[in-house]
C-alpha positions, 0 to 999 in steps of 0.5 A: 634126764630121760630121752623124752624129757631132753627132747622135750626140754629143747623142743624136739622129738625123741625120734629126733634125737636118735637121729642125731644119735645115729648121725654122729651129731649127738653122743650117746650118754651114759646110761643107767643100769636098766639101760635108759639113755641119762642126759645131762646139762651139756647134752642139752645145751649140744641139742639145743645147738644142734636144733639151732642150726638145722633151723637156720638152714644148714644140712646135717653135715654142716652142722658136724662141720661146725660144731667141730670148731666148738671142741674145747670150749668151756660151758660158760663160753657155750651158753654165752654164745647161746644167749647172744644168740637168743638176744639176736632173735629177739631183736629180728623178732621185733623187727619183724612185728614193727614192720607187721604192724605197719602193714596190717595197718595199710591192710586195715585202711584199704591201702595194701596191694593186692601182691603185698605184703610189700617193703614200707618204701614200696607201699608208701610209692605205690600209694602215691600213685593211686588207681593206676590206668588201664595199661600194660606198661603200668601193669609192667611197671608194678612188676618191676618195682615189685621185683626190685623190691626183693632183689636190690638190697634194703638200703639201697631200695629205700634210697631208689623208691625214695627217687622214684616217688618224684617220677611216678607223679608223672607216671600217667604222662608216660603210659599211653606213649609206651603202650603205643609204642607196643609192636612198632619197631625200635626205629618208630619216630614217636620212640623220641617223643616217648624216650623224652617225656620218660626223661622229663619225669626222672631225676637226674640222680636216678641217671647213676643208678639206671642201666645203659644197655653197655655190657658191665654197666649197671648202676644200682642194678645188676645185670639180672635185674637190668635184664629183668628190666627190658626182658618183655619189652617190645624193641620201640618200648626198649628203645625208648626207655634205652633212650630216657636213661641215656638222656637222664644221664647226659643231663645229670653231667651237664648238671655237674 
């Protein structure tokens, strides 16, 4: 194969595979008595590694790094490996389209928020939820659900959202009494009021995962989402949902 015809085979350009040449990653082959690069099976299936990896992330040196462990193996080990590979993409391909699917579904019926797409967990809570008040907690709220979202990993985003579907039918309870709480300071006396009706609508297992407000302690959560959490915050809203965790907590031991 010429250099147009292997670049082309493996989806990239000629330019391309001189610079891999030049970079070390490529060897250069053998050439044929007018000069021209001859390409083989292996170059082609080193190219295609090559190719592979840069895509994935890696730097150039990255890659040197690991096809240096490949060094000794066999064609046939080389090609499994790729096979196994391409089964891995069709399977995250799919995956991927399934979870497309669903939401283009939720897009179709109206039912998508505005800053999807969004896990499947997520659209189903928020759904749940309706037309949601005038508030600036709500507005809140939806940021930090939409932050979880991303940070917590997937399985355990399925289990929270799964416990939060039961409080958000009391979401509208809690709103006004948080919203008024903007401003005050964190010794107000209506904190009590607002840090016990936000319990009331929590379940007890959410109480394990919540953050306290201890160093170190974080449940579910890790520090920056916990911090993420209270950041923005006026000092009676922190105190009032510092307070709700704190309550939930208790209850879930009385509980036991």
């Amino acid at each position: 194969m010429r250099i147009g015809e292997i670049a082309a085979l493996v989806g990239v350009t000629p330019r391309a595979v001189r610079h891999y040449h030049q970079s070390g990653l490529l060897p250069e082959p053998a050439r044929r008595a007018n000069g021209y690069r001859e390409y083989g099976v292996r170059d082609a299936v080193l190219l295609a590694r090559v190719r592979r990896l840069t895509e994935l992330g890696l730097g150039l040196d990255e890659v040197r790094v690991v096809l240096a462990d490949d060094e000794g193996r066999g064609l046939v080990e080389v090609l499994e490996e790729l096979a196994e590979d391409l089964v891995r993409q069709e399977a995250e391909i799919r995956a991927r389209r399934e979870r497309l699917a669903g939401l283009l579904d939720e897009a179709r019926a109206g039912r998508l928020p505005a800053d999807g797409p969004l896990s499947p967990e997520l659209t189903s809570l928020l759904a749940g939820l309706g037309e949601l008040p005038d508030s600036p907690m709500a507005a809140k709220d939806r940021q930090i659900l939409a932050l979880m979202d991303v940070v917590v990993p997937e399985g355990e985003r399925a289990r929270l959202m799964g416990l939060m579907e039961g409080a958000a039918e009391h979401a509208r309870e809690v709103y006004p009494l948080l919203d008024a709480l903007s401003g005050a300071a964190a010794d107000d006396p209506r904190v009590a009021e607002a840090a016990r009706v936000l319990a009331g609508c929590l379940p007890d297992e959410l109480g394990a995962d919540m953050p306290s407000g201890a160093p170190g302690e974080a449940g579910a959560f890790d520090a920056s989402l916990a911090d993420a959490l209270f950041a923005d915050l006026a000092p009676a809203q922190s105190a009032a949902v510092h307070l709700a965790m704190r309550l939930v907590r208790e209850r879930r031991e009385r509980g036991r």
